[in-house]
C-alpha positions in Angstrom: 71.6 91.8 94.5 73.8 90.7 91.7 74.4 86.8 90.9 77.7 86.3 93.2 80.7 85.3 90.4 81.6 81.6 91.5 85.2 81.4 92.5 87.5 78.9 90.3 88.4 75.4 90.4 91.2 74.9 92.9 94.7 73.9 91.4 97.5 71.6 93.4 100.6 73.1 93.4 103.2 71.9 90.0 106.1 73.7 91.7 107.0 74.0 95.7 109.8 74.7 97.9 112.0 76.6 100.5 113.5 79.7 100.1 116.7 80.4 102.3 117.0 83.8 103.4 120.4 85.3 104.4 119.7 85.6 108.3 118.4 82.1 107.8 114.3 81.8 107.6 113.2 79.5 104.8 110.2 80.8 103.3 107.9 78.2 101.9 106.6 79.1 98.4 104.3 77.5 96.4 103.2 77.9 92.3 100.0 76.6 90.8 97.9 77.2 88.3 99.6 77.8 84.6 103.4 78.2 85.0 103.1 80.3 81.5 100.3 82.0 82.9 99.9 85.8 84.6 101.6 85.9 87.9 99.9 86.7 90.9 101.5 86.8 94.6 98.9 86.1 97.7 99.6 87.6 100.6 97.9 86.1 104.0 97.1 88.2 106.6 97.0 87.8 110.4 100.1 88.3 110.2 101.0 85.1 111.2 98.1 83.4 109.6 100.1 81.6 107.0 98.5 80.7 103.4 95.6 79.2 102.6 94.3 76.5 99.8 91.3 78.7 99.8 92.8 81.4 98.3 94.0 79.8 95.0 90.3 79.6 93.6 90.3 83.5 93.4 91.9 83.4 89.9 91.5 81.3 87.1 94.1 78.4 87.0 94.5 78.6 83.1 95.0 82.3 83.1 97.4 82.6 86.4 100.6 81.7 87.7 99.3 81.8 91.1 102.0 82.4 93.9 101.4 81.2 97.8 103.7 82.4 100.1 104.2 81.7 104.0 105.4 84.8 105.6 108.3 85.0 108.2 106.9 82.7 111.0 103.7 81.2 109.7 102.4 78.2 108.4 105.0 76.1 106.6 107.6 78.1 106.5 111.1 77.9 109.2 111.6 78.5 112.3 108.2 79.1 113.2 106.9 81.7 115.5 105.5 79.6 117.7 108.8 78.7 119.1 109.9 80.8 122.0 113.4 80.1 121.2 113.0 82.0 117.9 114.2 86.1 118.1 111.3 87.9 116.0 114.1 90.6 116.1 114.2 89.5 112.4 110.5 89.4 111.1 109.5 93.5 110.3 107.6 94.7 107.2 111.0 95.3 105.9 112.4 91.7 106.1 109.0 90.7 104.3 108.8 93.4 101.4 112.4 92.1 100.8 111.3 88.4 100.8 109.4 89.3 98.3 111.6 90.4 96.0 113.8 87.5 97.1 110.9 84.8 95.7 109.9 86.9 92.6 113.9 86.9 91.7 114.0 83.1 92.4 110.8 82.9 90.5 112.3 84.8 87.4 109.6 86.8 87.3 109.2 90.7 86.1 105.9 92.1 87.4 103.1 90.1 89.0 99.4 90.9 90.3 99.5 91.5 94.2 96.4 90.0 96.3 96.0 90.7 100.0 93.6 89.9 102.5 94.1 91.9 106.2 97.5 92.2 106.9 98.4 91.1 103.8 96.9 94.1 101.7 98.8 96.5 104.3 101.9 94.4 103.2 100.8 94.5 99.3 100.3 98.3 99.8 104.0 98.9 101.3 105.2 96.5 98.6 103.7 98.6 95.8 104.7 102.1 97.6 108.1 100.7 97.1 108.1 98.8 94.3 105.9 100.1 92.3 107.5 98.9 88.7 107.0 95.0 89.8 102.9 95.5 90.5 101.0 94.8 87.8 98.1 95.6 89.7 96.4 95.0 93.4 93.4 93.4 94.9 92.7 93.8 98.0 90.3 92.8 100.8 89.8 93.3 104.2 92.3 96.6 104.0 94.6 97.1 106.6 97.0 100.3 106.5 98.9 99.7 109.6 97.6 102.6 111.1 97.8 103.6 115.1 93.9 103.9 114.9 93.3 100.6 113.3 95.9 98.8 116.0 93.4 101.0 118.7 89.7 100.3 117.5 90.5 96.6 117.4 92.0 96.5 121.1 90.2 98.7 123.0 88.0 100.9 121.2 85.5 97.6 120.1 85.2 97.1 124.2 82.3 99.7 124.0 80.8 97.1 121.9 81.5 93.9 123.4 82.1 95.0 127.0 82.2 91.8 128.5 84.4 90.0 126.3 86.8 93.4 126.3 86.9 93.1 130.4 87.8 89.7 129.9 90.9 90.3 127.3 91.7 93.4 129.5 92.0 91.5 132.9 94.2 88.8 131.2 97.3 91.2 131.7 98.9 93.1 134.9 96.8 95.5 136.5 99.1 98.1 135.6 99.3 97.6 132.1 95.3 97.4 131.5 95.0 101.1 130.4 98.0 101.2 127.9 98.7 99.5 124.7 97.4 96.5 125.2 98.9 94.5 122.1 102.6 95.9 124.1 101.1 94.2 127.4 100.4 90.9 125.4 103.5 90.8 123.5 105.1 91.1 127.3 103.4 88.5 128.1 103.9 86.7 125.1 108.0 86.5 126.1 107.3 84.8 129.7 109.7 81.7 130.3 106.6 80.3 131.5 105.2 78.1 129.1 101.2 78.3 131.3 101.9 82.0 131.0 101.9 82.3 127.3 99.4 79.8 126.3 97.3 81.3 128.4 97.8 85.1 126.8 97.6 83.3 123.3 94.2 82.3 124.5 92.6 84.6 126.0 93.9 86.9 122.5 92.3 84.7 120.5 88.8 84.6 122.4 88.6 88.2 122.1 89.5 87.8 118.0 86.3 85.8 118.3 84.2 87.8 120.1 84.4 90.7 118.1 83.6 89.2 114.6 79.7 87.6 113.9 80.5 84.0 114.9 80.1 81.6 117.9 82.8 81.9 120.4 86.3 79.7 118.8 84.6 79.6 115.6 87.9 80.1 114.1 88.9 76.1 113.6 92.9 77.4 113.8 92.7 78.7 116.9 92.3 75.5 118.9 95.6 74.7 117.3 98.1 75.2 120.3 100.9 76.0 118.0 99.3 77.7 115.3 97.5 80.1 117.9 100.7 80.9 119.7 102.6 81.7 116.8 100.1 83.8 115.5 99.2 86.0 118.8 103.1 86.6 119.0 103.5 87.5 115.5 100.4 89.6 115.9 101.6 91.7 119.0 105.2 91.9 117.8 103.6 94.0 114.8 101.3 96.2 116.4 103.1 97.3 119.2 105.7 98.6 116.9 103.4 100.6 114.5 104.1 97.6 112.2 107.9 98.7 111.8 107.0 101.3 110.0 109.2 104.3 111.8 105.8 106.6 112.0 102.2 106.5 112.0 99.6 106.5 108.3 103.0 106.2 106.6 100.9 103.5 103.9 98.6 106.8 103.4 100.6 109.2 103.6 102.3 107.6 100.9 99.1 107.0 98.7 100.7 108.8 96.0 103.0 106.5 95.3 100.2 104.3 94.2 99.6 106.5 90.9 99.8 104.9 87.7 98.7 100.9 89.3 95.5 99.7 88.7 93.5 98.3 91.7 90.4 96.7 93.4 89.2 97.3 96.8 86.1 94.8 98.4 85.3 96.3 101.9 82.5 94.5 104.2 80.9 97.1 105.7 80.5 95.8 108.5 84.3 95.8 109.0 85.7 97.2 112.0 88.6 98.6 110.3 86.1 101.0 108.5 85.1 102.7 112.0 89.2 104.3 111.3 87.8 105.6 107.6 91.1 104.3 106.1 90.1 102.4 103.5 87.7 105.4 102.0 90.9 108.0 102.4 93.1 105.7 100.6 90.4 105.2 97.8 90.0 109.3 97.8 94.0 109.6 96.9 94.3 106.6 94.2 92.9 107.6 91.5 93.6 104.3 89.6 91.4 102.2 92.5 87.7 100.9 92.4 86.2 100.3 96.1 83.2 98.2 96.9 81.6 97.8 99.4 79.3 95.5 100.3 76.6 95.9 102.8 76.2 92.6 104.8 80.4 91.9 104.6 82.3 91.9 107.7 86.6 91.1 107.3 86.0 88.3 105.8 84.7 87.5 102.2 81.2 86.5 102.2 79.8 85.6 98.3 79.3 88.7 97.1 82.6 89.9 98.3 84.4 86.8 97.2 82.5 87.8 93.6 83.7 90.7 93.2 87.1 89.1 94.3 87.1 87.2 91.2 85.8 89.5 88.9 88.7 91.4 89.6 91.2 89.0 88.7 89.4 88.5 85.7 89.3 91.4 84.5 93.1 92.3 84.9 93.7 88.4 83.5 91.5 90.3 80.2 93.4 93.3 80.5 96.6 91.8 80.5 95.4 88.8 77.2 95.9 86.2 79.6 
């Protein structure tokens, strides 16, 4: 096994704020790293998850203009999911692909580098569909394509599996609903008036989430956050039970070809779920301009050697680019 690349030295933020949308989220944003530097926009996944520290130390700080961003919803940013009171009527893939060129207009920047992790590198991929002249290039990890299949492995086709942890997330909605779309059937449950009801749903989401990665049971410190794990299951359901507002299924590969001409990165863990869908291998097959690799022992989540090769990618586009 190669000698994992160590990630960078993290860098506090030299420029911060709130961006006001017009139907009246403001979007936290931060900038750290070397404000002459390449940009480079980090997209979160979940979605909902909301950004990470973490995630700065991926690039080199004297090379990057590194960009945080929490999504509609998450983390930092206003209102917050979490809050029942808030409509998510306004928080679709194409309210966030149009944040996104809100902040890199308020940002004055022309083209920046596009990392994604999960959800985020189905967002980055939608992004650079449909704005391909603003994407310097893409790394992504953990690749999501918002796919009908993807939404079904990870609801009800891991229960073969992990089959008592599935009849436990199954039997936390109405009888009738336990052989539909269950992320619909959460969602539901998700809008109760009844505060017990939804913290309960938000739970017993969330315990399946741990059950089917390699971890101990709530080994996911966030998710003993009330707040933070209510926001998130909402945000989560509200996006796959409506084929992530998309208007169709495998539009991100259908539209692959859009990706022509911008350079990218794929790290896969094989052990991924989202691999048992073969997404991730079909979108590398129709990008010609994209390097995949896969590493054996990963799972969604970067492990060293995934995280290496995270970095190495940045890197190398930072040399690419004479940053």
């Amino acid at each position: 096994m190669p000698t994992p690349v160590p990630l960078h030295a993290d860098s506090a933020p030299h420029a911060h704020g709130h961006l006001l949308t017009d139907d009246g989220h403001e979007l936290y944003w931060e900038t750290c790293g070397n404000p002459e530097g390449l940009p480079a926009l980090v997209l979160h996944g979940g979605p909902g998850s909301g950004c990470s520290p973490h995630f700065r130390r991926y690039f080199d700080p004297a090379r990057y203009r590194i960009v945080l961003l929490d999504q509609r919803g998450a983390g930092r940013s206003r209102p917050h999911a979490s809050d029942p009171a808030h409509d998510l009527a306004t928080n679709t893939t194409p309210h966030l692909i149009a944040d996104l060129e809100a902040l890199r207009a308020h940002l004055g920047i022309d083209r920046w580098l596009v990392w994604g992790v999960s959800f985020g590198s189905f967002l980055g991929l939608r992004y650079a569909q449909l704005h391909p002249a603003r994407v310097s290039a893409l790394v992504l990890t953990g690749v999501a394509t918002g796919s009908r299949a993807e939404v079904e492995v990870l609801t009800r086709g891991l229960g073969r599996y992990f089959p008592e942890a599935f009849d436990r997330f199954r039997a936390g909605v109405p009888e009738a609903a336990r052989d539909g779309d269950l992320a619909t059937a959460y969602r539901d449950l998700l809008a109760s008036p009844d505060p017990a009801v939804r913290a309960l749903a938000a739970r017993d989401w969330t315990d399946w989430e741990t059950a089917i990665i390699p971890a101990p049971p709530r080994s996911e410190p966030r998710y003993e956050d009330p707040r933070f794990r209510l926001g998130f299951v909402r945000t989560v359901t509200h996006y796959w039970s409506q084929d992530h507002f998309l208007g169709g299924d495998e539009v991100v590969l259908r539209d692959a070809h859009r990706l022509h001409g911008i350079p990218g990165t794929l790290v896969q863990g094989l052990l991924d779920p989202g691999n048992l869908t073969g997404a991730v291998h079909r979108l590398a097959a129709a990008w010609p301009d994209v390097s995949l690799h896969v590493v054996n022992d990963g799972v969604h989540g970067a492990n060293a050697e995934m995280a290496g090769h995270l970095v190495a990618a940045t890197d190398r586009y930072a040399d690419e680019a004479g940053a």
